[in-house]
C-alpha positions as CSV (number, residue, x, y, z in Angstrom):
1,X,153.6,122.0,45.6
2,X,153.0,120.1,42.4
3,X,156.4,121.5,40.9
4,X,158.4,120.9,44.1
5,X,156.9,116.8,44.1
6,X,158.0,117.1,40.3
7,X,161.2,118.2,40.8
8,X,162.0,115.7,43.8
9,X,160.6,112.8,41.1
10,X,163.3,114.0,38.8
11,X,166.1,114.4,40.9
12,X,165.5,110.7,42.5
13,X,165.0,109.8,38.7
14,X,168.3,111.1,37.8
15,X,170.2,109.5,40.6
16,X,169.3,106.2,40.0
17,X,170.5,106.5,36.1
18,X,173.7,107.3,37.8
19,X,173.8,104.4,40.7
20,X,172.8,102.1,37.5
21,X,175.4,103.2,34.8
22,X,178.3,103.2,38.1
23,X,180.2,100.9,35.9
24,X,180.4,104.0,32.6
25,X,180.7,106.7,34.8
26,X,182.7,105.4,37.5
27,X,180.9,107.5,40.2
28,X,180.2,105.8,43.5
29,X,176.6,104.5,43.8
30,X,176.4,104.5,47.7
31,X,177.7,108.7,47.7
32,X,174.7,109.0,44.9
33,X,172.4,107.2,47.2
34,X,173.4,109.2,50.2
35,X,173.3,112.9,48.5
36,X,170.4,112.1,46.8
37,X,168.8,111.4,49.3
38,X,169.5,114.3,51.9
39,X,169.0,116.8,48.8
40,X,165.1,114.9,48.1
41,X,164.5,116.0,51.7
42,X,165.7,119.8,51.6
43,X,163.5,120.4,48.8
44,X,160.5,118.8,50.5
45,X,161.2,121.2,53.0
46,X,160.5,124.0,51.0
47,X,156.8,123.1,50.8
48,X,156.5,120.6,53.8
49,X,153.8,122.5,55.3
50,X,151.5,121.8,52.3
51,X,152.9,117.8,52.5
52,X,151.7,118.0,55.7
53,X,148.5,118.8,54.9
54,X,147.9,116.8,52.5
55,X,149.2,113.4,53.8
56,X,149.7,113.5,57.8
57,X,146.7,116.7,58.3
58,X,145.1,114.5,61.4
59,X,148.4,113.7,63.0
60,X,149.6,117.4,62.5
61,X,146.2,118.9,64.4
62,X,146.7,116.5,66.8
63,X,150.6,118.0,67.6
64,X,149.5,121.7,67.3
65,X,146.9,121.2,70.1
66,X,145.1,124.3,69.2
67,X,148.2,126.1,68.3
68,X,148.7,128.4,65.0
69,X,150.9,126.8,62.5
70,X,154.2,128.1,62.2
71,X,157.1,127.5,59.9
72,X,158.9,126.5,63.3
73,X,156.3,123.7,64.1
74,X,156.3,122.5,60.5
75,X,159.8,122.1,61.0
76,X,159.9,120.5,64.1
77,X,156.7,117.8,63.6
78,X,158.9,116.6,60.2
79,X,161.8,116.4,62.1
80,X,160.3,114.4,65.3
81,X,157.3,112.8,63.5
82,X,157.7,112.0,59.9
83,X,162.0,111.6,59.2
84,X,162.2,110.3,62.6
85,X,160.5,107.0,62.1
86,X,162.4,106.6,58.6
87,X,165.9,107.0,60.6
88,X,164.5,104.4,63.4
89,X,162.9,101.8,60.8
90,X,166.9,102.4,58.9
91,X,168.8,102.0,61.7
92,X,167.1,98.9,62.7
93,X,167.4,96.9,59.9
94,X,171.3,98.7,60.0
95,X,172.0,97.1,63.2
96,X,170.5,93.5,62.0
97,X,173.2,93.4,58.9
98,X,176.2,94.7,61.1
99,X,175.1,91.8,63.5
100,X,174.6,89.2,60.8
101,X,177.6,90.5,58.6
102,X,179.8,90.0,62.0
103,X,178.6,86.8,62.3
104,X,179.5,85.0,58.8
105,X,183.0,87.1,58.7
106,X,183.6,85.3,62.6
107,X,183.1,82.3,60.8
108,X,185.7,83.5,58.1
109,X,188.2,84.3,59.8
110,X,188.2,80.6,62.1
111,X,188.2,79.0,59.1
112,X,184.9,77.6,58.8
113,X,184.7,77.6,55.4
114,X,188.3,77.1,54.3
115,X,187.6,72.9,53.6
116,X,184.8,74.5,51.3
117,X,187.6,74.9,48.9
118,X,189.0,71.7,48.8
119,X,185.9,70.4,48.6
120,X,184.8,72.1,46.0
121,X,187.8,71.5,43.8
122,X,186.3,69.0,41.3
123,X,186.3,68.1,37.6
124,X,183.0,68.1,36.4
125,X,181.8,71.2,35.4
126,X,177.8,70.8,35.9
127,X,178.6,69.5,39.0
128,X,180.5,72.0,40.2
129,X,177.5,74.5,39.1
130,X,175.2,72.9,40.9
131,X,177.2,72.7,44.0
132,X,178.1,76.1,43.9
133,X,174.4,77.7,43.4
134,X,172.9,75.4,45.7
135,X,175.5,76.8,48.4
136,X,175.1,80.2,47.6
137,X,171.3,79.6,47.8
138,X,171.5,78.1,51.3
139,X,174.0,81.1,52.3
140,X,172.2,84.3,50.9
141,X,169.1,82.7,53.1
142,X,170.5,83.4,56.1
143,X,172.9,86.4,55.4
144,X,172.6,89.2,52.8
145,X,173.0,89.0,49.3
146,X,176.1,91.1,48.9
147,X,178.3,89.6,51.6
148,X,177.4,86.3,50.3
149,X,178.1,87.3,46.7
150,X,181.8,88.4,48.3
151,X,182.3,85.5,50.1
152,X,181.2,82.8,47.0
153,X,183.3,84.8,44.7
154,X,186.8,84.6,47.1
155,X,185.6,80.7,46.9
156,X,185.1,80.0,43.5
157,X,188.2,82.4,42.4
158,X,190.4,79.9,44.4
159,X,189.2,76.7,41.9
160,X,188.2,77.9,38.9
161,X,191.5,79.1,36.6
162,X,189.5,79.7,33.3
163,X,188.1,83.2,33.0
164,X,185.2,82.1,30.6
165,X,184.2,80.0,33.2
166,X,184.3,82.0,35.8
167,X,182.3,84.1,34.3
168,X,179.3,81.6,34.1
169,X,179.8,80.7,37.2
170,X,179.7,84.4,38.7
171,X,176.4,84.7,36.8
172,X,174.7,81.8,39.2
173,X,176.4,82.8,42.2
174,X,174.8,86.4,41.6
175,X,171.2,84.8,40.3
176,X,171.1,81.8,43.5
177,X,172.4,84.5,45.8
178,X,169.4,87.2,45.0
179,X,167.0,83.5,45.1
180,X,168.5,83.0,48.3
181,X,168.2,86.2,49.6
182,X,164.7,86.9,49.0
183,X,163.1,83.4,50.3
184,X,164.0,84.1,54.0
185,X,163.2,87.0,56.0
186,X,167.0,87.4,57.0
187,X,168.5,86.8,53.6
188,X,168.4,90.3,52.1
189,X,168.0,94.0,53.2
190,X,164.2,94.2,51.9
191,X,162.6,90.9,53.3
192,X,164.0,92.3,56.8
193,X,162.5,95.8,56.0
194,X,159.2,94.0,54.8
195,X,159.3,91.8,58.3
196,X,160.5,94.1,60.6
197,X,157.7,96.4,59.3
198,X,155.5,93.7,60.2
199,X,153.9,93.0,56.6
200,X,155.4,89.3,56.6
201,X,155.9,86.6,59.1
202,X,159.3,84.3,58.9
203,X,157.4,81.1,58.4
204,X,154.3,81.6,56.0
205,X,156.8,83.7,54.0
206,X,159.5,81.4,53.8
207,X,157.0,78.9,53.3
208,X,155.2,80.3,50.0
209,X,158.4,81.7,48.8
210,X,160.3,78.2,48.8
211,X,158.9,76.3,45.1
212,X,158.8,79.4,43.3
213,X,162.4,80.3,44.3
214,X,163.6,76.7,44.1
215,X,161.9,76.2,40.4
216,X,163.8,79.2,39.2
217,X,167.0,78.4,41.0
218,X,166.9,74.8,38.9
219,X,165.4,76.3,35.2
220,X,168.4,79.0,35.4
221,X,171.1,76.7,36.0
222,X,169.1,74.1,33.4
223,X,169.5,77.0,31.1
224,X,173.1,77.7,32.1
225,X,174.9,74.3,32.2
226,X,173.9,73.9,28.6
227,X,177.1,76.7,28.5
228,X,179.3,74.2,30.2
229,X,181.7,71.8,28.2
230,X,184.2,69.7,29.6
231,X,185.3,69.6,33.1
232,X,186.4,72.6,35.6
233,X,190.1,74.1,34.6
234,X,191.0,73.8,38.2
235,X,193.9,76.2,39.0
236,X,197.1,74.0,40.0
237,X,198.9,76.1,43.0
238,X,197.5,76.2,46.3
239,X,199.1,78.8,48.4
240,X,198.9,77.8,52.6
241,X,196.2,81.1,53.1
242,X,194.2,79.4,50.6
243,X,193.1,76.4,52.4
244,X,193.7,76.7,56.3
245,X,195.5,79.1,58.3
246,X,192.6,78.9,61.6
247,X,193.6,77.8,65.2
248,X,190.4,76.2,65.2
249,X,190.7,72.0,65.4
250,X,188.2,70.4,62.9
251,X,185.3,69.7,65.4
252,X,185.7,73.4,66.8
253,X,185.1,74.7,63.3
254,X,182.0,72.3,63.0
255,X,180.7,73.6,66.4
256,X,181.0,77.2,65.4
257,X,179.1,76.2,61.7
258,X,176.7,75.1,64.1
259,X,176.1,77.9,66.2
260,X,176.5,80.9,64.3
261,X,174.1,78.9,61.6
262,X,171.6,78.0,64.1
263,X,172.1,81.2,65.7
264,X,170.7,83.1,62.3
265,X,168.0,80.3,62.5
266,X,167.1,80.9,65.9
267,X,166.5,85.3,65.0
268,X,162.7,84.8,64.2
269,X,162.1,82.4,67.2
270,X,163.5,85.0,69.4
271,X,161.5,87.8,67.9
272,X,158.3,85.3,67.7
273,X,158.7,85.0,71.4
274,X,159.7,88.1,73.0
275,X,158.2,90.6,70.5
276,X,161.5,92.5,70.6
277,X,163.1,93.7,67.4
278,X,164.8,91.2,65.2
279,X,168.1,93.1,65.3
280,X,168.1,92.6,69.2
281,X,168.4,88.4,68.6
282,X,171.3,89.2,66.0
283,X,172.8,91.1,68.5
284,X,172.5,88.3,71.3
285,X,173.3,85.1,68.7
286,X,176.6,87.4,68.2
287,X,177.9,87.8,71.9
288,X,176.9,84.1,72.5
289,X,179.3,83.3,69.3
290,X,181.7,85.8,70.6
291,X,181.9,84.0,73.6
292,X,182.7,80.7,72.1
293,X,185.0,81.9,69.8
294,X,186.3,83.3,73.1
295,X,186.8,80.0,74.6
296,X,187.9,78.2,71.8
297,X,191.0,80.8,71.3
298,X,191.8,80.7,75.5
299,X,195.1,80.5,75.1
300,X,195.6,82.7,72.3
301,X,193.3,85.4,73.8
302,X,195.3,89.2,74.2
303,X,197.6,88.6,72.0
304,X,197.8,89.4,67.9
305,X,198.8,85.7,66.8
306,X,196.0,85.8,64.1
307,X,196.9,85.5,60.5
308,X,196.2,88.3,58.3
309,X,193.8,86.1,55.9
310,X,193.5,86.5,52.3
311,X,190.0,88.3,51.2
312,X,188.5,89.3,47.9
313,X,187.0,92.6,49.6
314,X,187.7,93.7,52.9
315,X,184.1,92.9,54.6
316,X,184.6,96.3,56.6
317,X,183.8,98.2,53.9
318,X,181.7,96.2,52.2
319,X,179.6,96.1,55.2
320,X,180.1,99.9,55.1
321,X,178.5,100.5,51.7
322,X,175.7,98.1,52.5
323,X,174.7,100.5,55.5
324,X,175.4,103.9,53.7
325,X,173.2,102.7,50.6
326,X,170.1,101.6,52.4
327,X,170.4,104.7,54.6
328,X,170.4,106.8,51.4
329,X,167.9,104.6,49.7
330,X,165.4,105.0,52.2
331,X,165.4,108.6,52.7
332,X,164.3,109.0,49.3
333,X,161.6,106.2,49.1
334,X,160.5,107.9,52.0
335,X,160.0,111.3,50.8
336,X,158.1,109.7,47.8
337,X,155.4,108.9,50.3
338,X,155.3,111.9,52.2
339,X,155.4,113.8,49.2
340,X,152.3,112.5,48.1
341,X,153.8,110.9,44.7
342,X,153.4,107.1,45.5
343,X,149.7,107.9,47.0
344,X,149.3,109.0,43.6
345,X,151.0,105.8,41.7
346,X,148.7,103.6,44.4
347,X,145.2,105.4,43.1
348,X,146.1,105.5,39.8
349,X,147.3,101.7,39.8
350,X,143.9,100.6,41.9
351,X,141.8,102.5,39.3
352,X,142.9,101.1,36.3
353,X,144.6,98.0,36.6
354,X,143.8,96.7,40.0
355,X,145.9,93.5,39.6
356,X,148.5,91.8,41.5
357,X,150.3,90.1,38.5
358,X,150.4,93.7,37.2
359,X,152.0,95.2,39.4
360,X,155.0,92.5,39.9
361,X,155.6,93.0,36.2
362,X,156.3,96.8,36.6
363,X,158.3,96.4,40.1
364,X,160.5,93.5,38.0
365,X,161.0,96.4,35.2
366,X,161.8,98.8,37.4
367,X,164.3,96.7,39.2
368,X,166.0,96.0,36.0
369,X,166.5,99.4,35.8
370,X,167.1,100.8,39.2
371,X,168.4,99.1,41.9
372,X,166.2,96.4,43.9
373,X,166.5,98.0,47.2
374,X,164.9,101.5,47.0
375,X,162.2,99.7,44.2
376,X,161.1,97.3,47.0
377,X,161.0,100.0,49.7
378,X,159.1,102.4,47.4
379,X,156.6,99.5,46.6
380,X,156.2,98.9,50.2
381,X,155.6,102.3,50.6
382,X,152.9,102.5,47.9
383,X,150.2,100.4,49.0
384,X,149.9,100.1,53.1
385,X,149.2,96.7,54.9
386,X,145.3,96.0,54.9
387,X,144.6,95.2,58.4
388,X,140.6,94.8,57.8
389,X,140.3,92.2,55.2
390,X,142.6,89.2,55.9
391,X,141.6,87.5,52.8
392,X,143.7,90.9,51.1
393,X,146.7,90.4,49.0
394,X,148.0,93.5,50.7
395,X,147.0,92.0,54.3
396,X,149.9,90.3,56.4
397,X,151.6,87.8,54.4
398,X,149.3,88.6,51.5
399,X,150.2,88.0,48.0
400,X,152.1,91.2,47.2
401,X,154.7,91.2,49.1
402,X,155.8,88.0,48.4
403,X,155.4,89.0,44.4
404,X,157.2,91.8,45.9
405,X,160.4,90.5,47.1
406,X,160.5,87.5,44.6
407,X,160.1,90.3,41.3
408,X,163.1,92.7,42.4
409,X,165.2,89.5,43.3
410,X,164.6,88.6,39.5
411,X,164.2,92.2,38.2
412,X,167.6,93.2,39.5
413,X,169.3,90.1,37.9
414,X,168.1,90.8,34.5
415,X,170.6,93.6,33.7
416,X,173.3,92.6,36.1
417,X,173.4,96.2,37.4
418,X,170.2,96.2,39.6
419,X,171.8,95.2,42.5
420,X,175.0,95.9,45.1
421,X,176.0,92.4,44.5
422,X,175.6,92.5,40.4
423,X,177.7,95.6,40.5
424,X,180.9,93.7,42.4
425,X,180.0,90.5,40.5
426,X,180.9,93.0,37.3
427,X,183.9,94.8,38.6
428,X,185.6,91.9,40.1
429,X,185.3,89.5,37.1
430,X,185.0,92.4,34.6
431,X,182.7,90.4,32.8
432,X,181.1,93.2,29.8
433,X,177.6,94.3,30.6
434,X,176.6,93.6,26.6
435,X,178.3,90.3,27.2
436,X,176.3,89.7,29.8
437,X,173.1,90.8,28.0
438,X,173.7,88.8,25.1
439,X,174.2,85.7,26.8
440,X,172.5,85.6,30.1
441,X,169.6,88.8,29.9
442,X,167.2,86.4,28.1
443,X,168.0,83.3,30.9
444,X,167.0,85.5,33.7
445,X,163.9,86.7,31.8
446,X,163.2,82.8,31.3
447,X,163.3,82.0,35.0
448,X,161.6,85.1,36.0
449,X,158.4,83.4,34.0
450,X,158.5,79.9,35.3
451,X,159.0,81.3,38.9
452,X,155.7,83.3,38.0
453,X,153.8,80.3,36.6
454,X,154.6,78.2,40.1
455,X,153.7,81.5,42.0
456,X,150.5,81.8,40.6
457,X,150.3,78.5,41.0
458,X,150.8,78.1,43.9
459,X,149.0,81.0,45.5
């Protein structure tokens, strides 16, 4: 057993080197992800009847009902009891980014943001930093990380003419959109995993995430605009797709900011109040958004008027790899747990270090390293929710897992690579990853700190 759980470590191990160094070997992260993960779970099958025992051995008495064990049975409670809630927890946070995805790319296509770019189009160059992160930052709250990341970079790429400055700029967008992401429960794939598995709540989250975030969204770009001399080399041709080619009048486009905005606002509420799954209120904010898009477009309805718009990335697939990552990166946090090895890490950590602090330090290397996501689903997976001691950093909204989702945000920035969105920040900019370690690594690391100090505190 202990050489199986060895050899699943290594394997895992092995494929996030390769997910990290995608931009040297040029092989696809997300098929990584995804093989990795379905290979993790064919070797735990080849002991999972000592797994069993050791981690689920009340739960599998329980479905024998005084029946011999059998390889059959072993097969059939993993399938049914153990990979079966891994598949359901996936899928739901699955179907909350296709809904929230579909709802920022309606908004795309109208032509919602299309005045962004003439209002962004300015001379000053700090300015336009500030602009830009805040933006991101208000964006990546209420949509994943990624998307934003493709959306901000179609923006900028409009203005900005000067590839040395787009460069700085892509670093902020990819450092406000990872800030963004991890202060609201519906910014980014892990704070939904951590509140749909019920560790979190939207508002006391939100609420002792907001300083830390917003001190280390203003000390990075304090750090970075000290990069910045003379104004923004603007580029000087505007094609028509560039600024509006949307049906939509100007009040319709502000109506539909409104309500697919509020919409994503109104998620928690909905889940707050019914007690449904979050992904079931991004499913009804986007049928009530369909509807008015619907209305607005009467008279162009059933027939293909639109206008084939300009994107950076087609949001299909990027949307696409989203979902096929997380479904690859949590199979193989999961077998971690049921293998036993993070019940290890968790004794081992309580035993001898026993500190909070601690532990974000590690997660934040380890996110450097390998991406965010699976590091944030394996931490959640280490220590469970404390449900008798409310005074518990592990208890609902206890310490950890806001250190949690604040250390991978920051962790996956340091190295550019730690993240889906750093990966297409790099390959659409090309910017060098030593480049980027020379000049930016050391930023990060420098906002990662003063975000710490105002967490601790602050908590």
């Amino acid at each position: 057993m202990l050489f199986v759980t060895l050899v699943i470590v290594a394997v895992l191990f092995f494929a996030y080197v390769l997910m990290e160094t995608e931009h040297m070997n040029r092989i696809n992260r997300v098929a990584i992800a995804m093989f990795s993960g379905v290979i993790v779970w064919v070797l735990y099958m080849l002991r999972a009847g000592d797994f069993i025992h050791l981690v689920h051995p009340d739960e599998y008495k329980q479905f024998l009902d005084g029946a011999a064990s059998t390889t059959s049975s072993v097969k059939e409670f993993v399938a049914n009891n153990i990979l079966e809630q891994y598949i359901t927890e996936a899928c739901s946070v699955i179907l909350f980014l296709i809904s929230t995805n579909t709802i920022l790319e309606m908004m795309n296509n109208n032509g919602v943001f299309d005045s962004l770019t003439k209002w962004l189009r300015m001379r000053s160059s700090r300015r336009f930093l500030w602009i830009l992160s805040v933006l991101t930052f208000c964006i990546s709250a209420n949509v994943d990380n990624l998307t934003t990341v493709v959306l901000m970079m179609g923006l900028m790429g409009k203005i900005v003419k000067s590839e040395y400055q787009r460069s700085i700029y892509a670093c902020t967008i990819l450092v406000s959109a990872l800030l963004g992401g991890c202060f609201s429960v519906i910014g980014d794939m892990s704070t939904v995993v951590l509140w749909t598995r019920g560790v979190i709540t939207p508002t006391i989250f939100s609420t002792g995430m907001f300083l830390p975030c917003i001190v280390s969204l203003v000390t990075f770009n304090l750090l970075l605009s000290t990069t910045l001399k003379g104004g923004v080399e603007v580029t000087s041709i505007i094609t028509s797709y560039d600024m509006d080619d949307s049906s939509f009048a100007s009040w319709q486009k502000i109506v539909f900011l409104v309500v697919g905005i509020g919409g994503l606002w109104f998620i928690p509420s909905f889940h707050a109040i019914t007690k449904l799954p979050p992904f079931l209120g991004a499913l009804c904010v986007l049928s009530f958004l369909w509807v008015v898009e619907g209305i607005f477009n009467f008279k162009r309805n059933g027939i293909m008027l639109f206008v084939q718009r300009n994107y950076l990335t087609n949001t299909e697939f990027v949307g696409m790899r989203i979902i096929l990552y997380f479904i690859g990166a949590s199979l193989g946090a999961g077998v971690l747990k049921e293998c036993g090895a993070l019940g290890y890490c968790a004794s081992w950590l309580e035993e001898n270090i026993d500190n909070v602090y601690v532990y974000g330090a590690i997660l934040s290397v380890f996110s450097s390293v390998c991406d965010n996501i699976p590091v944030v689903l394996m931490g959640m997976n280490t220590f469970p929710m404390e449900t008798a001691d409310a005074a518990s950093a592990f208890a609902q909204n206890g310490m950890y897992w806001q250190m949690l989702s604040y250390c991978c945000a920051m962790g996956g920035s340091l190295f550019f690579v730690g993240t889906l969105a750093g990966q297409a920040v790099l390959q659409v900019e090309n910017i060098p990853f030593s480049w980027y370690i020379r000049h930016y690594a050391w930023r990060v690391l420098a906002t990662w700190c003063v975000g710490l100090l105002v967490f601790w505190l602050t908590h």
